[in-house]
C-alpha positions as CSV (number, residue, x, y, z in Angstrom):
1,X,104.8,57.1,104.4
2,X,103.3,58.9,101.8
3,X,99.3,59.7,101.9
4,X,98.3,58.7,98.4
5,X,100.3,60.0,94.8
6,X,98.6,62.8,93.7
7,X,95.0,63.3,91.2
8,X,95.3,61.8,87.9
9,X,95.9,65.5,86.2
10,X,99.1,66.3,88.5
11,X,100.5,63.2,87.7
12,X,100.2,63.5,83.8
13,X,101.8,67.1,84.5
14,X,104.4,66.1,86.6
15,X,105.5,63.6,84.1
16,X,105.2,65.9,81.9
17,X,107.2,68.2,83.2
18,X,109.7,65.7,84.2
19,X,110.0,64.3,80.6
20,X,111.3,68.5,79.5
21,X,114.7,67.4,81.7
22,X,114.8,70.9,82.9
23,X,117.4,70.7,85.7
24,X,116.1,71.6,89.2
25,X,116.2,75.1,90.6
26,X,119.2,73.7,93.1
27,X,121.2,73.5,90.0
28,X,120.8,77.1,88.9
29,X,121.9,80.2,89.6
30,X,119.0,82.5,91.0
31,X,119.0,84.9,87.4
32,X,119.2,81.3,86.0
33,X,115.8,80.2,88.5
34,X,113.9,83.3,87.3
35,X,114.7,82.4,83.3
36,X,113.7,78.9,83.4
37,X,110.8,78.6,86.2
38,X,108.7,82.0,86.0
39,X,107.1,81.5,81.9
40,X,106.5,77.5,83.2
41,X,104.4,79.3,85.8
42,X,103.0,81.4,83.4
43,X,101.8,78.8,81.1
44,X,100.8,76.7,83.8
45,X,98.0,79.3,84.6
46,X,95.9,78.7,81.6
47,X,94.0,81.5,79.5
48,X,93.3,84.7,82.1
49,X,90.2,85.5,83.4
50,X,88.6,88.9,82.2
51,X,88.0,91.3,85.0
52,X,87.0,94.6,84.7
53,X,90.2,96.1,84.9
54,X,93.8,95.5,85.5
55,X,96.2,98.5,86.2
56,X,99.7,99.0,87.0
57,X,101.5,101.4,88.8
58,X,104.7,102.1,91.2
59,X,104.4,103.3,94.8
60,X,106.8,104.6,97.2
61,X,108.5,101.8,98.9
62,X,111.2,101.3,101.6
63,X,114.2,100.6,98.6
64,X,112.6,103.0,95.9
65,X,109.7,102.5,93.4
66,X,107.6,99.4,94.2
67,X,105.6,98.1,91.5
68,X,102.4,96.7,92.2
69,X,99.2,95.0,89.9
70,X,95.6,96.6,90.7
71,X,92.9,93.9,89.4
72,X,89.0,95.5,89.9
73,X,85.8,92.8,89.4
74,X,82.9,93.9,87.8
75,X,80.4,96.1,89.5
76,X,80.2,99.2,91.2
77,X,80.9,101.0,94.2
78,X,83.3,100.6,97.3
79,X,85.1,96.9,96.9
80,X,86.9,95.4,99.4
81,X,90.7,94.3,99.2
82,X,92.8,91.8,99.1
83,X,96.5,92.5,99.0
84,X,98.4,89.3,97.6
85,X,101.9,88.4,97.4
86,X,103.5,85.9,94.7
87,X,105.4,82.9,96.3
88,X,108.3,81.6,94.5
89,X,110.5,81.4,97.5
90,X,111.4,84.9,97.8
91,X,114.2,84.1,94.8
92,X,111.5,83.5,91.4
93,X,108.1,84.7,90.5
94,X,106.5,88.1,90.0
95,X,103.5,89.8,88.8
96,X,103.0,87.8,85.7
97,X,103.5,84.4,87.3
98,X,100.3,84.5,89.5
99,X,98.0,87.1,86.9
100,X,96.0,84.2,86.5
101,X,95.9,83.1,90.0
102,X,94.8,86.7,91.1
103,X,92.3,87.4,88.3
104,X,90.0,84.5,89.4
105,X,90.4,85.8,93.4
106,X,88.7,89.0,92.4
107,X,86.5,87.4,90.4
108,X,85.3,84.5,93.0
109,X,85.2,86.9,95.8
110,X,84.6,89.8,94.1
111,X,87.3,92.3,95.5
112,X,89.7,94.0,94.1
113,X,93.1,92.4,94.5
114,X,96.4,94.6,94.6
115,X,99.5,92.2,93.9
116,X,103.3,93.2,95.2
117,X,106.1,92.8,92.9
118,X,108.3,93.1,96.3
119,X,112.3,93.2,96.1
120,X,113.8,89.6,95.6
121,X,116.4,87.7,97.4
122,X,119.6,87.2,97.0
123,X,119.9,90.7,95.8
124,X,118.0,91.9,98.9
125,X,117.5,89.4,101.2
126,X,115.2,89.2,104.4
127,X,113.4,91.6,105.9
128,X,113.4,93.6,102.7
129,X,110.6,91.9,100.9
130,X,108.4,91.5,104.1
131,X,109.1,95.5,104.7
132,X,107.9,95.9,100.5
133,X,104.9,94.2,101.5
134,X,104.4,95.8,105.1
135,X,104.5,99.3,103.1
136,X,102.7,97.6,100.3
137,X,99.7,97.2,102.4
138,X,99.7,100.5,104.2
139,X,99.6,102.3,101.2
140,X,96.3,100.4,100.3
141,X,95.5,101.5,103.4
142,X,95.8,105.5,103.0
143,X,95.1,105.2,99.0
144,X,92.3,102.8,99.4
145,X,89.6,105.7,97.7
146,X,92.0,106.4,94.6
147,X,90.9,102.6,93.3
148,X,87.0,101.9,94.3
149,X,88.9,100.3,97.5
150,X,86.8,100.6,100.9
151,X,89.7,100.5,103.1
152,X,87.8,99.5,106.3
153,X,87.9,96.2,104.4
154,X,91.8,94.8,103.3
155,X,92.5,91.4,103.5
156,X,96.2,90.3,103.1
157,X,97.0,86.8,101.6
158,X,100.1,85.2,100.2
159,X,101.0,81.4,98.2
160,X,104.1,79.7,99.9
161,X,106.7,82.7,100.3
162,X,104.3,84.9,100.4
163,X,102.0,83.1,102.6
164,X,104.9,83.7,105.2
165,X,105.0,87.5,104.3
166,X,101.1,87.4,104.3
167,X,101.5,85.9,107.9
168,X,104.3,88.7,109.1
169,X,102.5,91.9,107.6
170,X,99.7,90.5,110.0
171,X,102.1,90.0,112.7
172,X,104.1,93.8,111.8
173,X,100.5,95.3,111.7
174,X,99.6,94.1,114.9
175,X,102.8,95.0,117.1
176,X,103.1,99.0,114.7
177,X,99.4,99.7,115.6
178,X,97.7,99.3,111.6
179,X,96.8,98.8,109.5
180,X,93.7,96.9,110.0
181,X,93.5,94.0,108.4
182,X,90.3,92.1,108.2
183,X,91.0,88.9,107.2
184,X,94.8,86.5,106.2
185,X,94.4,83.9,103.4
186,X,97.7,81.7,103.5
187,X,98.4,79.7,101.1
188,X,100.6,76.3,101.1
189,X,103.0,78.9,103.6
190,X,106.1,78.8,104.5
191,X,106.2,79.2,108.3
192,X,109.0,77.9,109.8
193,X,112.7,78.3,108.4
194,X,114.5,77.9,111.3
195,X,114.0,73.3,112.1
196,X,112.4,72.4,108.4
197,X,112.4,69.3,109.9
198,X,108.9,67.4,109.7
199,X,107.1,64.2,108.5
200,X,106.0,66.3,105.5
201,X,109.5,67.4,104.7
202,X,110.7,63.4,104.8
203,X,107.5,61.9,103.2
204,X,107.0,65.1,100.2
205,X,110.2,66.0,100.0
206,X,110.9,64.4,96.2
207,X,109.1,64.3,93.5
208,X,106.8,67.4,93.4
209,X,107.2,70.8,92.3
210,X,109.0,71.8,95.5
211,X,111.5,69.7,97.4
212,X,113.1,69.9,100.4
213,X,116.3,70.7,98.7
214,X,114.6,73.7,97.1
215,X,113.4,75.0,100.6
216,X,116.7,74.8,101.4
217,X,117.9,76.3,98.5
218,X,115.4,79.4,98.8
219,X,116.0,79.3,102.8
220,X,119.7,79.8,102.1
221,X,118.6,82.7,99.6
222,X,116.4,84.4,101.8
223,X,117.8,84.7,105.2
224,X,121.2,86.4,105.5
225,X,122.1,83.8,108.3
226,X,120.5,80.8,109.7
227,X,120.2,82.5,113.1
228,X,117.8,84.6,111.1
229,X,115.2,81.7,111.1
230,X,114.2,82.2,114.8
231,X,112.9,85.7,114.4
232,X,109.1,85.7,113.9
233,X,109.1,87.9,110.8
234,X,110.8,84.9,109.5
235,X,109.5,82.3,110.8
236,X,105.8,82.7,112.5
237,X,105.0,79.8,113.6
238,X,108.1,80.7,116.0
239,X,106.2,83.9,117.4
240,X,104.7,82.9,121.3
241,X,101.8,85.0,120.8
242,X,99.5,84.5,118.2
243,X,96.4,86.5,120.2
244,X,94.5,89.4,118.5
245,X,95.7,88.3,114.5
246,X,92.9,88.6,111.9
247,X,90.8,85.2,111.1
248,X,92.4,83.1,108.7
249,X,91.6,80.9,105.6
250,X,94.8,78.5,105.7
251,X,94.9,76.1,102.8
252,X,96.9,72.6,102.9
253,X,98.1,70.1,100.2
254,X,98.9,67.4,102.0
255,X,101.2,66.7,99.3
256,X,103.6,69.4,100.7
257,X,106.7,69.8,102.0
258,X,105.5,72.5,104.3
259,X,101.5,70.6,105.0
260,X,102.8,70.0,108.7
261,X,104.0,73.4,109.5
262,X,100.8,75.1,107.8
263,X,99.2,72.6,109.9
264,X,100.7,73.6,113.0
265,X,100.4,77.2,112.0
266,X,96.7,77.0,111.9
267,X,96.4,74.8,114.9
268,X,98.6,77.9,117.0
269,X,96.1,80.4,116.3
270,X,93.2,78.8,117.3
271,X,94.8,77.6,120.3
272,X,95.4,81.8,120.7
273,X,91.6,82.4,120.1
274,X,91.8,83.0,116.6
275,X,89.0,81.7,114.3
276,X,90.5,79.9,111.4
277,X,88.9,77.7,108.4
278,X,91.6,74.9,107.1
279,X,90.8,73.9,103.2
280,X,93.0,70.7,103.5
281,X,93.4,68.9,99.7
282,X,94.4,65.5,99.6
283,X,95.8,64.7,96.2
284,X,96.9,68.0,95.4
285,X,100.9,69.4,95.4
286,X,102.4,72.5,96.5
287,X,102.3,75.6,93.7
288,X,98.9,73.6,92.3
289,X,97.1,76.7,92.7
290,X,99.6,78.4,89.9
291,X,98.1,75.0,87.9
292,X,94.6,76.6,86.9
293,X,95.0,75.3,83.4
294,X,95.7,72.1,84.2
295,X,94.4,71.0,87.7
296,X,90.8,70.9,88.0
297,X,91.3,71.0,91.8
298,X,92.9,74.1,91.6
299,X,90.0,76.1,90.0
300,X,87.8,74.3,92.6
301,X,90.1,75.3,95.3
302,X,89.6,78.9,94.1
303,X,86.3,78.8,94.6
304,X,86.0,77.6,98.1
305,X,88.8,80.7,99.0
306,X,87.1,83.2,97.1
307,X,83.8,82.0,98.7
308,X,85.2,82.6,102.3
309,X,86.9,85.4,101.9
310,X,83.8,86.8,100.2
311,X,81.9,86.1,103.0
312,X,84.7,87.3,105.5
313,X,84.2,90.9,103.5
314,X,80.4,91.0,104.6
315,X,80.9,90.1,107.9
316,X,82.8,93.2,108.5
């Protein structure tokens, strides 16, 4: 049984949305996915924050030039970092699809937050985008100084896909010896490929911006084989040791195909002595953080982040 529908504003979006008759993303090619769903996502982020500046570049990455989005917040000095990567099911999204999402990080915890344009599947499926943001984040690492970074302080955070990547990198880092990582916001992630079998797939599995045919769909995308799903870097929530993994902000829409494994995620590493804060939102749907200009939830879910990861910076 479902909780509850969603808050007033997602509904009158969802209806919205629904009323466009755009056909869903299990009906299109992925070239087709990327056309139709990344300038929704785009709109659905509202007018941009200002920051103090917003760079891009290309660093060296495991299959050639790796683009990536430097945002700076105002002030001075050393600022700590967050490296972020885009969900969008390792098939859609890309720098432009969570600019609005990653200007109001840096803002609200006032770091500077380097985003990943990482390879997409099916062109190059798993691990190639969780090695893109493994070498992402240890060139923050060694270039930390070029950008105001202080890199004794990198966080690493990711929405859906790349709350799983987010959650790998941590796990990669650990097992490779660096980099350090201070601190792992995930996002609505996807931790489990392999059973995608749970309460929240049956009760949230229609309706909302991501179905359970569309994990599927971005599953099937992602992994080169099924088999794939059991191996850690795929699926964490399937790694047996969870010990010694940076602190974690996990945050849950229970209106979420994937609420019970990020659930379950969080619940594992606290059980392996890891301390972890769970912002759990009732009402709200998966992707509602790409909703800024329409959800007020979202902006408010922002802030509480931003607020602990800010304070997760000046602890270190």
């Amino acid at each position: 049984m479902k909780i509850q529908r969603p808050d007033p504003q997602t509904e009158a979006l969802l209806k919205r949305l629904a009323e466009r008759g755009a056909p869903p993303v299990t009906e299109l090619t992925p070239v087709e996915a990327r056309a139709a769903r990344n300038p929704l996502f785009v709109e659905l982020g509202g007018p941009p924050e200002e920051v103090a500046d917003v760079w891009n570049q290309s660093i060296p990455g495991p299959g050639g030039e790796l683009p990536i989005r430097i945002y700076t917040p105002q002030g001075s000095g050393e600022f700590p970092i967050l490296v972020y990567f885009h969900g969008g099911g390792w098939v859609i999204g890309n720098l432009d699809t969570h600019d609005c999402l990653c200007r109001a990080l840096a803002n609200e915890a006032s770091c500077i937050v380097v985003a990943v344009d990482y390879r997409l599947s099916p062109e190059n499926k798993f691990p190639a985008p969780l090695e893109d943001g493994y070498a992402a984040t240890r060139w923050v690492a060694e270039h930390a100084g070029e950008f105001q970074g202080d890199s004794t302080r990198i966080a690493v955070g990711g929405d859906s896909a790349g709350g799983n990547m987010a959650t790998a990198v941590c796990l990669m880092a650990r097992e490779k010896g660096g980099p350090s990582i201070l601190h792992q916001v995930l996002i609505y992630p996807a931790v489990d490929l392999f059973s995608m079998d749970t309460a929240s797939y049956r009760d949230h599995g229609e309706g909302y911006l991501l179905t359970a045919a569309g994990m599927f769909y971005y599953r099937d995308h992602y992994l080169p084989n099924r088999e794939d799903g059991k191996n850690p870097y795929a699926s964490p929530l399937l790694e047996k040791d969870l010990s010694d993994l940076p602190p974690a902000t996990v945050v849950i829409p229970r209106l979420d195909v994937l609420a019970d494994e990020g659930t379950a995620y969080a619940e594992r590493l606290k059980e392996a002595g890891v301390p972890v804060t769970c912002l759990t939102y009732d009402q709200m749907i998966h992707a509602f953080l790409n909703c800024l200009g329409e959800v007020e939830m979202a902006r408010k879910a922002v802030s509480e982040m931003g607020a602990l990861l800010k304070k997760a910076f000046e602890r270190s």
